[in-house]
Backbone as JSON, one array per atom type, in Angstrom:
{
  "sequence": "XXXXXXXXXXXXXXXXXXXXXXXXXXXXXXXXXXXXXXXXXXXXXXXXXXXXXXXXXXXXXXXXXXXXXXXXXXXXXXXXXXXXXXXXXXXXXXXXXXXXXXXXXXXXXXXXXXXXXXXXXXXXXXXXXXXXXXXXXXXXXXXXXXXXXXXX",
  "N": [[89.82, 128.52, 79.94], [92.87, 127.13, 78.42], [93.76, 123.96, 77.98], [96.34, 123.09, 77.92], [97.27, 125.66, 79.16], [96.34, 125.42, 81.69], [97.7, 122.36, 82.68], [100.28, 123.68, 82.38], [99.94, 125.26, 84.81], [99.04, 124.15, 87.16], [100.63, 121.43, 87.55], [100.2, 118.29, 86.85], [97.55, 117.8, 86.86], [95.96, 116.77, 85.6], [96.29, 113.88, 85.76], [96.01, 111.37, 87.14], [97.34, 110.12, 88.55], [99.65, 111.53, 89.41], [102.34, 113.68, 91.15], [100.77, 115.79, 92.42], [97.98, 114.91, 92.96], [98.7, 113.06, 95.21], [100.01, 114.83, 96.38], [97.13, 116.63, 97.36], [95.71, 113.93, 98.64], [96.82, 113.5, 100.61], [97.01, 116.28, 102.08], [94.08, 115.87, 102.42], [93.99, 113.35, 104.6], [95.56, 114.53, 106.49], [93.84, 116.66, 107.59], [91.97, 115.35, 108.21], [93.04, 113.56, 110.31], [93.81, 114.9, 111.69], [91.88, 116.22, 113.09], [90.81, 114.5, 114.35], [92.98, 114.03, 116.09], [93.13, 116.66, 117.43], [90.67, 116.31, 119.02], [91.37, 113.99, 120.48], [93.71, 115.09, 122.2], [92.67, 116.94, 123.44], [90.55, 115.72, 125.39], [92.28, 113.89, 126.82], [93.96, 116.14, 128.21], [91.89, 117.17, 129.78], [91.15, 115.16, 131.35], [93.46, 114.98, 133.1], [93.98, 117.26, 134.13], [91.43, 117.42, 136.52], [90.47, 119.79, 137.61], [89.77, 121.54, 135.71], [87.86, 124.5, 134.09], [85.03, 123.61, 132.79], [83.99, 125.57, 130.61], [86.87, 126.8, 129.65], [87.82, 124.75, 128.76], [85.76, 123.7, 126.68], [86.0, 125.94, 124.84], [88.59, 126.13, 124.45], [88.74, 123.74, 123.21], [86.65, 124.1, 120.87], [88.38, 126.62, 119.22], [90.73, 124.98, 118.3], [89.26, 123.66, 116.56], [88.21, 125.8, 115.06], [90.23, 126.44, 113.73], [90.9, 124.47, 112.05], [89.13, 123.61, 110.9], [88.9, 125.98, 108.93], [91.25, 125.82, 107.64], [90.09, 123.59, 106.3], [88.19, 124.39, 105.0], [89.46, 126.23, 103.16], [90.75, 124.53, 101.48], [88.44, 122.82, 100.13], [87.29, 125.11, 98.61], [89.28, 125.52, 97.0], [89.37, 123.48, 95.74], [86.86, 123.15, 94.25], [86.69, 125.73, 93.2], [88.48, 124.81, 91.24], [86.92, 122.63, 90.33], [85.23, 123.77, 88.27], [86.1, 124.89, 86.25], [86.26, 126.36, 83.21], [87.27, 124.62, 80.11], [88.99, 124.68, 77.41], [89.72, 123.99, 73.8], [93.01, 123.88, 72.73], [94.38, 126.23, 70.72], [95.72, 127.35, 67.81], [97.78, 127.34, 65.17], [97.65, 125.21, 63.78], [94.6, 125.36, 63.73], [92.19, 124.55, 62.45], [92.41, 121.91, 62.14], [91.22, 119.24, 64.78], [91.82, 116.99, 66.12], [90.93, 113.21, 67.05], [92.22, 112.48, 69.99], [92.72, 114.99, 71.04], [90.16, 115.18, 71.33], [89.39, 113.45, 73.12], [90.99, 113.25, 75.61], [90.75, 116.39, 76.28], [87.9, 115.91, 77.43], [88.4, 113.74, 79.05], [90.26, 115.47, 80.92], [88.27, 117.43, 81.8], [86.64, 115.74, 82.85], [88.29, 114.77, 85.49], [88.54, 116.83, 86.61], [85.97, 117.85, 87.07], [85.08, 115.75, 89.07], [86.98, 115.87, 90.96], [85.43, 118.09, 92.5], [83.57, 117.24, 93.65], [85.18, 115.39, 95.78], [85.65, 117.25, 97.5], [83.5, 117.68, 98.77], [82.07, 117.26, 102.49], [82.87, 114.34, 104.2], [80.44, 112.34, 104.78], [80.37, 110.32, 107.24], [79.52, 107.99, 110.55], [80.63, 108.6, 113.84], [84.21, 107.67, 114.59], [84.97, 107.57, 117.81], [84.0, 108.17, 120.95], [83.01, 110.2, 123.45], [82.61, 110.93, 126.69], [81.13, 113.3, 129.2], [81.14, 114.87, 132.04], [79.61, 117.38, 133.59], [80.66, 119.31, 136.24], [78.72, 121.02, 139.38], [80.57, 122.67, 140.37], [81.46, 123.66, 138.43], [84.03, 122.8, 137.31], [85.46, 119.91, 134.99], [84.65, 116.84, 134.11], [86.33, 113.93, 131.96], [85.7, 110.94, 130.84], [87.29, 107.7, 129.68], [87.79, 107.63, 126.12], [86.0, 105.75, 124.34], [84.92, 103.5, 121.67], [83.32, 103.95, 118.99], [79.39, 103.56, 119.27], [76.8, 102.31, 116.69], [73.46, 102.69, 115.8]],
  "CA": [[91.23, 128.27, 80.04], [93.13, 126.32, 77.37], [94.36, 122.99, 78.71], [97.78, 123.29, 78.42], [97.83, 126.23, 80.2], [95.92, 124.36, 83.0], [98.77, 121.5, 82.77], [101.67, 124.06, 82.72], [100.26, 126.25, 86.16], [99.07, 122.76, 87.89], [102.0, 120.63, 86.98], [99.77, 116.54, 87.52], [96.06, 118.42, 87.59], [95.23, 115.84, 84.77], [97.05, 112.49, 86.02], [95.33, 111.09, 88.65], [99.24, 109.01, 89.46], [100.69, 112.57, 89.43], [102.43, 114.14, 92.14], [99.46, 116.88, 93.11], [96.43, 113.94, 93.49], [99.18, 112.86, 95.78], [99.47, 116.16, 97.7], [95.79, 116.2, 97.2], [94.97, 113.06, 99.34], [97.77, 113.64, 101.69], [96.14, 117.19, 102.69], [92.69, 115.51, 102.95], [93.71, 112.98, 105.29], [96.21, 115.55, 107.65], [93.19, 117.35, 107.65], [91.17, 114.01, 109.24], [94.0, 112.88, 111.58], [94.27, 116.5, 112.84], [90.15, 116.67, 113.45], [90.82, 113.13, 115.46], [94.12, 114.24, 117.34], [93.06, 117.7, 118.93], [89.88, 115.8, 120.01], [92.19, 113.41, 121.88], [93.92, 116.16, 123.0], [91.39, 118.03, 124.63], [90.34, 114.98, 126.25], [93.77, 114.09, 127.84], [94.1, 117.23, 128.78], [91.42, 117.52, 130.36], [91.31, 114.36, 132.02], [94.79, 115.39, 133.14], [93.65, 118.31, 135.25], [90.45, 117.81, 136.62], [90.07, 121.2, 138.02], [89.69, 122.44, 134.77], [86.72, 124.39, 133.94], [84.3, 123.45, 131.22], [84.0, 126.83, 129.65], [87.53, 126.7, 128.54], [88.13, 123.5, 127.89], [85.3, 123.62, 125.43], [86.54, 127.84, 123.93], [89.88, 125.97, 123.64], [88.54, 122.55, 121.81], [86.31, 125.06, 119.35], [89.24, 127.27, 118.75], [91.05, 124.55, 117.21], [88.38, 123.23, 115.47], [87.59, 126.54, 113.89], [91.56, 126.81, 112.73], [91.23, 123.19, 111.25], [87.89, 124.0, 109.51], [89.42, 127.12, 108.25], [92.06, 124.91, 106.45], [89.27, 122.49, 105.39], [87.5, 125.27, 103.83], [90.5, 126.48, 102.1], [91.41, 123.23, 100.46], [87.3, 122.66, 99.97], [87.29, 126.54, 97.86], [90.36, 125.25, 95.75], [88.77, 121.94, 94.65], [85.76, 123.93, 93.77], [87.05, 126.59, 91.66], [89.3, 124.14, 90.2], [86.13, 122.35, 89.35], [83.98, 124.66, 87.85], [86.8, 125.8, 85.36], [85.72, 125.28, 81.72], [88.1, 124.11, 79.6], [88.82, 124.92, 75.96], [90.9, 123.21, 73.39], [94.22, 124.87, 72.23], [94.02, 127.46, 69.45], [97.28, 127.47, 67.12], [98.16, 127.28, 63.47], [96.47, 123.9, 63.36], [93.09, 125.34, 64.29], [90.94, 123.9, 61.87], [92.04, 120.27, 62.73], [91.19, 118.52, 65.94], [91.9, 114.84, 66.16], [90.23, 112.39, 68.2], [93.16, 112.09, 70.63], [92.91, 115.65, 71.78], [89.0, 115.43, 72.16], [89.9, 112.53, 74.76], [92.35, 114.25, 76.47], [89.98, 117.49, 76.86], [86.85, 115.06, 77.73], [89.12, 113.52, 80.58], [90.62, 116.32, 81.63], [87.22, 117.82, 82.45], [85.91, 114.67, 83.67], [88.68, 115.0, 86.43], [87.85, 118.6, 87.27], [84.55, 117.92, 87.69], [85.79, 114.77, 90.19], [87.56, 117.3, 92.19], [84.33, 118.81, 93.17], [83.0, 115.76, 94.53], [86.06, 115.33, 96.67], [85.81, 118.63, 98.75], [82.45, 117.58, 99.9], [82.61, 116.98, 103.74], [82.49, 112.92, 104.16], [79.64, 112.47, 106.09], [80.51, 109.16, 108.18], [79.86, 108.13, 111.86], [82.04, 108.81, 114.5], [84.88, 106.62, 115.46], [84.57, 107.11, 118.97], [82.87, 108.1, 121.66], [83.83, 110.58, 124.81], [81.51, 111.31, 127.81], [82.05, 114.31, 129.64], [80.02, 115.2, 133.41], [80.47, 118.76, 133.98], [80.07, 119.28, 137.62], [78.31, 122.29, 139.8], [81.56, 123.89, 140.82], [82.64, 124.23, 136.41], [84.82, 121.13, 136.82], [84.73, 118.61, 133.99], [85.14, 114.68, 134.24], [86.38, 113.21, 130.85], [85.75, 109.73, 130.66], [88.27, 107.57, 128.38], [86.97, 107.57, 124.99], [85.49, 104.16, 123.53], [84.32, 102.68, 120.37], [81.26, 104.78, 118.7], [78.01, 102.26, 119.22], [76.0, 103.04, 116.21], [72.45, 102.08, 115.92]],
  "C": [[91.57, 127.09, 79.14], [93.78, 124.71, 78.48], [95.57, 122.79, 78.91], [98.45, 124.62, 79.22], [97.78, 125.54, 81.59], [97.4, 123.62, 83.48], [99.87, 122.57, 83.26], [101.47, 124.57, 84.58], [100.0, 125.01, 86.8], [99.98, 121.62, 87.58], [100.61, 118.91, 87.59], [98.3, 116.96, 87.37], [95.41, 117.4, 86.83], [95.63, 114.48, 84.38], [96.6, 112.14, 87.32], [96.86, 110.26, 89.01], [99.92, 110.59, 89.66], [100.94, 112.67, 91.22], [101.5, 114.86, 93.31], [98.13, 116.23, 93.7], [97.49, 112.83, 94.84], [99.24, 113.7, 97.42], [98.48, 115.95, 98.04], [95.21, 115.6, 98.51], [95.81, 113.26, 100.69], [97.28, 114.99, 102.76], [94.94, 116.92, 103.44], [93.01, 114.83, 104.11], [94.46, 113.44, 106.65], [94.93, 115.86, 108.1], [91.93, 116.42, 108.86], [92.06, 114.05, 110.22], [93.7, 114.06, 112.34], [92.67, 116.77, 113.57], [90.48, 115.47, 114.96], [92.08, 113.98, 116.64], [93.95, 115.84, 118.26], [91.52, 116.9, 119.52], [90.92, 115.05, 121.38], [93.04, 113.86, 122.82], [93.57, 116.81, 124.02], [90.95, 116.83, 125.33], [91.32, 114.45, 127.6], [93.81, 115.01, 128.58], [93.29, 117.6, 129.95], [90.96, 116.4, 131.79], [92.85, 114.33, 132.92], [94.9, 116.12, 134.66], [91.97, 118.41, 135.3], [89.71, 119.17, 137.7], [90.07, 122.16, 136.68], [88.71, 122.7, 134.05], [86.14, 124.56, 132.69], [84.25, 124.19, 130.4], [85.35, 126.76, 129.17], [87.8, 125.33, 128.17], [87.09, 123.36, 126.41], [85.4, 124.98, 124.51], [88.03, 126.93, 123.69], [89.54, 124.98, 122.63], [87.69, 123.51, 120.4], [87.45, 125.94, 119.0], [89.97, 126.94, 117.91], [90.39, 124.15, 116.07], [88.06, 124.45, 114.27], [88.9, 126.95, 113.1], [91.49, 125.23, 111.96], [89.68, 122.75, 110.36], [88.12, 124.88, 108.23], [90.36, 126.44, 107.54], [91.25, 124.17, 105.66], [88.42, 122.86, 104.21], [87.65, 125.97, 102.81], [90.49, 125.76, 100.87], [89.77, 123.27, 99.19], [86.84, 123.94, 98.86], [87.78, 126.18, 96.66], [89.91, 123.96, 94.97], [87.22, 122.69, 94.13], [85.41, 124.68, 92.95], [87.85, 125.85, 90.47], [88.46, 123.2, 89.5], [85.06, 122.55, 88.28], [84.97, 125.15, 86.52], [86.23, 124.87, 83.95], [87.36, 125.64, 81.03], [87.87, 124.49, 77.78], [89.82, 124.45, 75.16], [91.73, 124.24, 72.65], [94.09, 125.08, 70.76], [95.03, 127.77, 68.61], [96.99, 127.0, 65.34], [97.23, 126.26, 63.0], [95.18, 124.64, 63.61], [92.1, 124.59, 63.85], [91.1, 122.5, 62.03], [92.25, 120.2, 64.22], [91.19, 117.54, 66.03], [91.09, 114.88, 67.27], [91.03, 112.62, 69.44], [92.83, 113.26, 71.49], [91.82, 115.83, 72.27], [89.14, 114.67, 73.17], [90.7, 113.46, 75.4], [91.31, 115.14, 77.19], [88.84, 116.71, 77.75], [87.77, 114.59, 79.03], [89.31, 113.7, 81.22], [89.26, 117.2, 82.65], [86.57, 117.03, 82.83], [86.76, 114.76, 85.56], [88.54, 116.02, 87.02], [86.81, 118.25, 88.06], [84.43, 117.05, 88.94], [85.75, 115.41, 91.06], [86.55, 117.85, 93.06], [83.31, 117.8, 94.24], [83.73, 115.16, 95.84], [86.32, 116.05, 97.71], [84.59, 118.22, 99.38], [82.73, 116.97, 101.21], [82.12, 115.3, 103.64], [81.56, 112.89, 105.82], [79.51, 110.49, 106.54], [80.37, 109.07, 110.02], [80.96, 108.24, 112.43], [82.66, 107.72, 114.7], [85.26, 106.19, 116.62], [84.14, 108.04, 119.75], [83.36, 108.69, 123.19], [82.91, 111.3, 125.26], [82.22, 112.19, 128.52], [80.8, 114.83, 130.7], [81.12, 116.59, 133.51], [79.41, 119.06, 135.45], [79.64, 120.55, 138.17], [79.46, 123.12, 139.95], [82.52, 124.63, 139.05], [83.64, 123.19, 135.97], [84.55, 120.4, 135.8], [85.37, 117.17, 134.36], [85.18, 114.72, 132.72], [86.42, 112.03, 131.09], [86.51, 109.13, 129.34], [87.23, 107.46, 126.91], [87.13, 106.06, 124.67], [85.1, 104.27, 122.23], [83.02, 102.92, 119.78], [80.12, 103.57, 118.95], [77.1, 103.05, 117.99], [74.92, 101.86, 115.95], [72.13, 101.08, 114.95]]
}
């Protein structure tokens, strides 16, 4: 793909200040908050009504999780193919000259691509906190409030 096509269908794909590395980060970290807020969810909830038995409380907490993976794996697809794309420099009347200017440009442009691919990987960090859960003989669950991860 020539680079200015690139530019025209991604409007920012090769401006890290653009609008799209904007979207971009804004997706990634929905995508966090939303992992954090149905946990706290399902905890509330379940601390809420403790007659409520473990089997669904944990078929409803995976349910969301597997609709907010399924987005993660979306996004995680699209930074992937978008980094793997090779790049070729534009082909017109000029052909036989190429300045310096546009080998930068191309060189950049595929330096940020390749970025991209680095960015979908899952961030592997400890947790930020920490929720105990006694599931009792009759299917009942206890949630205990969530605390402050302890890591070793």
């Amino acid at each position: 793909m020539q680079l200015d096509d690139l530019n025209r269908r991604i409007a920012g794909v090769t401006d890290t200040s653009s609008e799209f590395y904007a979207h971009l980060e804004l997706a990634r970290l929905a995508i966090t908050l939303r992992r954090q807020v149905i946990l706290l969810q399902a905890v509330s909830h379940a601390q809420a009504d403790p007659d409520n038995p473990f089997e669904r409380f944990v078929r409803e907490l995976k349910a969301d999780q597997e609709d907010i993976d399924a987005l993660a794996a979306d996004l995680t697809a699209f930074l992937m193919r978008l980094s793997s794309l090779q790049l070729d420099r534009s082909h017109g009347v000029r052909d036989f000259v190429f300045g310096s200017s546009e080998v930068d440009r191309l060189l950049d442009a595929i330096a940020l691509l390749q970025g991209l691919g680095k960015l979908a990987l899952p961030e592997a960090r400890p947790a930020d906190i920490e929720i105990d859960i006694t599931r009792h003989l009759d299917g009942s669950v206890t949630v205990y409030p969530a605390l402050e991860a302890v890591t070793a």
